[in-house]
N, C-alpha and C positions, 0 to 999 in steps of 0.2 A: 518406483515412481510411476505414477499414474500419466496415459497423454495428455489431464489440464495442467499435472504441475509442469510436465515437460513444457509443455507451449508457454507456462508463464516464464519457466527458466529463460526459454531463449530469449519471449519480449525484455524481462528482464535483462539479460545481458547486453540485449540491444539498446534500452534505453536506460541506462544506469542514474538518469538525473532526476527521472520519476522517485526513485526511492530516496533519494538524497532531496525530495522536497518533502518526502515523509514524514524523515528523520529532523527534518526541520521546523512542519509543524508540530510533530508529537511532542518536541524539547519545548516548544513553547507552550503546548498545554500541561505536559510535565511540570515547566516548572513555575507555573501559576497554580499549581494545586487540583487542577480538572481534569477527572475521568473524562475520555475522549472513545471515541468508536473510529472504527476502520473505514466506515461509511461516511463521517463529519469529514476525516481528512482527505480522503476520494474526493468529494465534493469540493471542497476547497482548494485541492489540486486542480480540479478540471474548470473551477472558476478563474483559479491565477494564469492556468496555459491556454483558455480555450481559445483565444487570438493567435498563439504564435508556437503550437506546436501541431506538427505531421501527424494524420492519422496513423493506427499500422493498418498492417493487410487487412486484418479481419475487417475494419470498419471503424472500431472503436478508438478512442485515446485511452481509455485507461478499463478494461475488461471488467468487469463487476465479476467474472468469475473467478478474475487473478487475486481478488482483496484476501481473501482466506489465507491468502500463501501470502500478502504480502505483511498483513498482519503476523503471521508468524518468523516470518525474517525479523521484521521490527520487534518483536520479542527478541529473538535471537540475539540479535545487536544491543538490546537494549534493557537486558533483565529486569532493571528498576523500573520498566513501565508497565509490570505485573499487573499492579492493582490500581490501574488507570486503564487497561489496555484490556478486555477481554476478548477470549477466544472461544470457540463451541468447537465441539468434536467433530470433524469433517466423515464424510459417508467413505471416502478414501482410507 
């Protein structure tokens, strides 16, 4: 494990409701039939919390360099969103 996935691990553990609004958008473009990017639902995350969630330390709400990893959880969890969901080979 590389120190950016380590650092997403922990925001991750620390904020566990980030992914769990994920998993919530992606169900919904899943099951409307629409390929979605990692990038669409980032944005959409950070448009539904930007009033009423805590920054973390670094600065950010949600790291543009954690999407990589979190895209790949969301695989993970979520096999059937294959071919709605793509990924690129990380330099990692």
């Amino acid at each position: 494990m590389n120190s950016l996935e380590h650092a997403y691990r922990t925001w991750s553990f620390s904020n566990p409701q980030v992914f769990e609004l994920y998993e919530r958008f992606a169900q919904e473009a899943f099951a409307r039939g629409k390929k979605f990017s990692i990038s669409l639902l980032t944005e959409r995350i950070r448009w539904e919390i930007q009033m009423g969630w805590e920054k973390d330390q670094e600065g950010f709400k949600i790291n543009n360099n954690y999407r990589a990893y979190i895209a790949r959880d969301l695989l993970d969890s979520h096999p059937e969103y294959g071919e709605f969901l793509q990924v690129r080979t990380t330099k990692a």
